[in-house]
N, C-alpha and C positions, 0 to 999 in steps of 0.2 A: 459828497460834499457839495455846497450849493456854488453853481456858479461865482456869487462874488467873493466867496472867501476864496476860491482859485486863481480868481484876479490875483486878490489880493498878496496870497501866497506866491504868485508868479511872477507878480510886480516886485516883490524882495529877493527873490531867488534870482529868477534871471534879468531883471533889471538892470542889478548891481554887475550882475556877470556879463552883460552885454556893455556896460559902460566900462568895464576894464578891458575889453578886449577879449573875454573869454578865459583869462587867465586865471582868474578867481573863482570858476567853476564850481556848480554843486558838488559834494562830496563824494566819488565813486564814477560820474558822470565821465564819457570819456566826448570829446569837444570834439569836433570836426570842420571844417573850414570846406565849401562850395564855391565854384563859380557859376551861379546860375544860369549867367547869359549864355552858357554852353551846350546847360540840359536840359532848360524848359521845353525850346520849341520839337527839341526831339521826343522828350520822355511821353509829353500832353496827348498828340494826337493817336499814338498807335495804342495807348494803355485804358483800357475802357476805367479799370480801376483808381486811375488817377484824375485827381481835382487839381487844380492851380488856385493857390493864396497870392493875392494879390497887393501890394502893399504900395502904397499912394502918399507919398510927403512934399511940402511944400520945400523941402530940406535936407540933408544928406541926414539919412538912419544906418544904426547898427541896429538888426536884426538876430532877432536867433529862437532856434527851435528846438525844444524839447519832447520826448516821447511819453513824459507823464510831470507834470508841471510841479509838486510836491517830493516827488519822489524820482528825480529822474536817472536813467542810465546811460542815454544819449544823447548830446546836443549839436546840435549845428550850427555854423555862425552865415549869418549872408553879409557880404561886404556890404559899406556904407554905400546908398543908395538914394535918387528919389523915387523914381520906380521900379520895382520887382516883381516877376513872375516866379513863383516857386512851387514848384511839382512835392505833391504831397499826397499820401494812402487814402483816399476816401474812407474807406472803411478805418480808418486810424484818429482821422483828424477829430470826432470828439475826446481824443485821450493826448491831445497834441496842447502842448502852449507856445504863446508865440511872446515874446517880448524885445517892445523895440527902445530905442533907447536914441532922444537928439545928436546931433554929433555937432548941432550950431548953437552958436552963443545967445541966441534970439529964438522965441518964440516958434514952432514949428502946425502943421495943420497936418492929420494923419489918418488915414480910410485904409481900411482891410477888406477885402471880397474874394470870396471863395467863389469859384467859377467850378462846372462840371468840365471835366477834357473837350468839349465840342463847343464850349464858350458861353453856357451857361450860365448866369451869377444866381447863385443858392443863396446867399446869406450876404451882408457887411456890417462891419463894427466901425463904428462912427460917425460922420468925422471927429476927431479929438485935436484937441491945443496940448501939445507937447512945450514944457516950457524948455527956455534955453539949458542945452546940457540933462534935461530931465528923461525917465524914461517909465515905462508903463507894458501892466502883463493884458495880453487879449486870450483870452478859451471862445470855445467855439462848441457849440450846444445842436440838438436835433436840428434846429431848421437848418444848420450848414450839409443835413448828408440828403444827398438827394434819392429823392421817392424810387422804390425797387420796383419792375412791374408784378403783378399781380397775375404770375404765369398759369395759364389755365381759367382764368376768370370771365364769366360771360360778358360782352362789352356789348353785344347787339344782336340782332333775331329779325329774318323777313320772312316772309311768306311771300310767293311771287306771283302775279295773279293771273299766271294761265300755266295749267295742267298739261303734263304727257299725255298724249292720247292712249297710250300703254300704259299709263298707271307708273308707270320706273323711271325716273330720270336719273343722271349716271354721273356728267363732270361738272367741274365748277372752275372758270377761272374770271380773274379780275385785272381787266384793261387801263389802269390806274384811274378808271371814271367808273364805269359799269360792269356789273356782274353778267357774266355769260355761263348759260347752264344748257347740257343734253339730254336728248331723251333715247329710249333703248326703242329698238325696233318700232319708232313711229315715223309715220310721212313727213311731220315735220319737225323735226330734231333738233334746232338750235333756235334758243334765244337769248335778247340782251334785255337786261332787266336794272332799274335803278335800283342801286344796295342800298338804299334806305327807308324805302316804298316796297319794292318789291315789285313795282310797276312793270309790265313787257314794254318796252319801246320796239320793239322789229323782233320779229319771227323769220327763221328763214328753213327752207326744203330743199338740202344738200345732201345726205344718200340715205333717208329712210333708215336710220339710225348709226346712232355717234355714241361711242363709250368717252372716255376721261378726255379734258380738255389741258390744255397749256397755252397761255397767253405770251408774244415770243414780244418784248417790245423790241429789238431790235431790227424785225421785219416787219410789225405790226400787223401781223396775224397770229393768228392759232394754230397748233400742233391739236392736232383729234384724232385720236386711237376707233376700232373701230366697238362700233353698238349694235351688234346681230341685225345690220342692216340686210336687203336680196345682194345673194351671194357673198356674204363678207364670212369670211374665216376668222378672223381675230387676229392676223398677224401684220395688218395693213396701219401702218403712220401717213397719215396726211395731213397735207398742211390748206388749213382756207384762207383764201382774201374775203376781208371783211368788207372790202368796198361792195365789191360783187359777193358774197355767200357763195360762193360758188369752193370747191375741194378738189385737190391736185394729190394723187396720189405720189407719196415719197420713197417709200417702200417696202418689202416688206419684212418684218421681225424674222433673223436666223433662227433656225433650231427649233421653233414655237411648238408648243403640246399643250396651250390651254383652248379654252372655250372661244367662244364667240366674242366674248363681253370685255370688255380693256377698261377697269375702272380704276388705272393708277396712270398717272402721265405727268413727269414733270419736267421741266426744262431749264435747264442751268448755262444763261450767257454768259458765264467765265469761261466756258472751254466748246461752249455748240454742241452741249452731249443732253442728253434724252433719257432720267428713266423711265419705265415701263414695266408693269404688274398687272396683268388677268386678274379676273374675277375667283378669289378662292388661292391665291396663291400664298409660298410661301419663303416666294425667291423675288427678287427685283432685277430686272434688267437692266444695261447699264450700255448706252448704244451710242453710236455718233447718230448724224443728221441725216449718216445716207442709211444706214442700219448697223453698221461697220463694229462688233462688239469691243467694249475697252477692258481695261485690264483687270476690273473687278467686277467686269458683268457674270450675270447672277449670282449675285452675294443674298447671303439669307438675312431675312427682312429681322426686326429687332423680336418681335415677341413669339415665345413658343407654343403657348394656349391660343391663339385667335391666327385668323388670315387677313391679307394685308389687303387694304381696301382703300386708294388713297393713297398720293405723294406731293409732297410741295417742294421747292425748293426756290430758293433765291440770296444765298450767300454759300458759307461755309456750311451749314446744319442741313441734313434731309428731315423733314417731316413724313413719317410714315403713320397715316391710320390703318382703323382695326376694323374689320368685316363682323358687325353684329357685336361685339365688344366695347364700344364706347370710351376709346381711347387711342391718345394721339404718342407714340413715340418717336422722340429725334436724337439721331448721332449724327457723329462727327462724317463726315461724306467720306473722307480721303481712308481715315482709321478705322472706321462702324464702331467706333467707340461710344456707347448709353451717350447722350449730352443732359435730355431730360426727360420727363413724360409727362402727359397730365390726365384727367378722366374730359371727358366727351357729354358725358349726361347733365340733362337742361331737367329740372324742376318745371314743370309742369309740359313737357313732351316725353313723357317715359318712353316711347315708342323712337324716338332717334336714334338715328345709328348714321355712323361713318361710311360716303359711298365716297364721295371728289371731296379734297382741299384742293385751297388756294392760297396764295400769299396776299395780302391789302395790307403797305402802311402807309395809305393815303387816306380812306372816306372816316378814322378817327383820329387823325392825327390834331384835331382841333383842340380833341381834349389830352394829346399825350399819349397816345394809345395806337400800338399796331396790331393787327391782330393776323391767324387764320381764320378763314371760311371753312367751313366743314358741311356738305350738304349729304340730304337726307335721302336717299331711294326710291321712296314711295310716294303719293300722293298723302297730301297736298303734301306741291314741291316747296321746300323752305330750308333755309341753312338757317347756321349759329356762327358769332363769330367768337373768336377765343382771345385773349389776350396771351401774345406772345413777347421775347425782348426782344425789344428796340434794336433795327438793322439785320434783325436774324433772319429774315425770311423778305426781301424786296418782291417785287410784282412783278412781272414780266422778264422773271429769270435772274432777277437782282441786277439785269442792265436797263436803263429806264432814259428817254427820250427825254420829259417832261424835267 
């Protein structure tokens, strides 16, 4: 049915039903009565699913809402008001009508705006001249629901213009300005590179190699697992100042039985815990800051066919990549419950694969867009960035300075 005949049909339906009071109700409809000023400000900010209808008169309105405007089964009524916030299903509100109705003897002015929960405005109907006593239906069409992200979708691609000297570079994290990447068993192991160039701004030679990195914004350094650097076993966390380049050993991983090579490392400032994944593994570690194991350390990583290569983390979700599999899986951290997964493979780099993610939802945020970083092993050094949702994954362990 097109738009204006839903008006139309809403405008008689619940018009009339909003100017009685609700008591003349569609047929079957069962009426409801809200106090809004009680549930907006609660319902809005913690429900990602929820939008706010916004309703704006120069005049005291009766309000009310139906769950299908022709045919409805439930209505709501909003006491007379000039201004309302009214918490409503995103996913619902194209199947939603709203009809308001003057409650003054005189001429009214009336504006509708659908707001996303964080304060958005998607969409407005109007302004309209409500005449005295008169009243009028509003529907609400695609541009009211707002844009879903595009999970898994390449948003960006650098190339970084200087080389391991080993040929392998290993973690990747993101300082909410620039990208820092490592290298495996070279002299000089770390650099910071602009994520949109791919430029080296500083190189630094801190132990002749560095496995997986985590960007801590709370100390503002980095957490570095180790990169078959002389002498390293693989079971060493350290932490570098970035003023100085310089590496402070933290300690070392209990129980260890992989390789040299640490290419998973993430760090989560909700609680100062650390995970940790080898080269080729099939387990994640799950450690405090001194090494101290927590209550779900070594839980097995999401996928059965590949090894885990790659952790991100900065809210609720773990991001876990694939070792030579070209895929990112995330569960729930607390449960290991699936959350989502996506593929990893770039059209025209057949040869990529998952070595470091990172979290960054800052260098797209201009167009809307958070993404991970996912870098590449080999030469030439170069990530991909993926599109992820919004809030799932923050930078520097999801606690952030900035």
């Amino acid at each position: 049915m097109k738009l204006a005949s839903r008006a139309c049909v809403w405008y008689v339906a619940l018009g009339l039903f909003a100017w009685y009071g609700g008591r003349s109700g569609a047929a079957g409809a069962e009426v409801l009565t809200t106090d809004v000023g009680a549930v907006s400000d609660e319902a809005t900010p913690s429900q990602p699913q929820v939008c706010v209808v916004q309703i704006m008169a120069s005049g005291a309105v009766l309000s009310g809402f139906a769950n299908n405007p022709t045919d409805p089964t439930i209505a709501v009524l909003v006491p007379p008001e000039t201004a309302t916030n009214v918490p409503v299903s995103c996913q619902d509100l194209t199947s939603i009508g709203l009809g308001v109705a003057n409650q003054e003897p005189s001429p009214v002015s009336l504006q509708i705006t659908v707001f996303t929960h964080q304060g958005t405005a998607l969409c407005t109907r109007g302004p309209f001249t409500l005449p005295g006593n008169g009243a009028r239906g509003v529907v609400f069409g695609s541009d009211c629901v707002e844009a879903q992200p595009s999970v898994g979708e390449l948003v960006g691609s650098v190339t970084f213009s200087a080389d391991c000297a080993s040929g392998i570079g290993v973690g990747i994290t993101f300082d909410g300005t620039n990208l820092w990447y490592s290298c495996y068993a070279s002299s000089t192991d770390l650099y910071k590179a602009n994520p949109t160039t791919g430029q080296v701004i500083t190189s630094y030679r801190v132990l002749g190699g560095l496995g997986a990195l985590a960007f801590d914004s709370s100390r503002g350094k980095i957490w570095a697992a180790a990169g078959c650097g002389p002498r390293q076993t693989g079971d060493e966390v350290y932490l570098i100042d970035l003023a100085t380049g310089t590496a402070r050993l933290q300690f070392h991983v209990p129980h260890y039985t992989g390789s040299c090579l640490i290419d998973g490392l993430g760090y989560d400032g909700s609680n100062d815990t650390l995970y940790h994944s080898y080269d080729g593994a099939k387990t994640i570690r799950h450690l405090s800051i001194t090494g101290v194991p927590q209550a779900d350390d070594n839980f097995p990583w999401n996928s059965r066919n590949c090894y885990n290569s790659g952790v991100a983390i900065g809210g609720s979700l773990l991001y876990e990549g694939s070792d030579g599999c070209s895929h990112v899986w995330v569960v729930d951290k607390v449960t290991k419950a699936a959350a989502f997964d996506f593929s990893t493979q770039v059209a025209g780099d057949p040869n990529f694969r998952d070595e470091g993610l990172t979290c960054d939802n800052i260098t797209f945020a201009g167009s809307g867009k958070e993404v991970i970083w996912s870098k590449e092993a080999y030469s030439p050094m170069r990530a991909h960035a993926f599109e992820i949702p919004a809030g799932s994954c923050k930078f520097g362990g999801g606690v952030s300075n900035q």
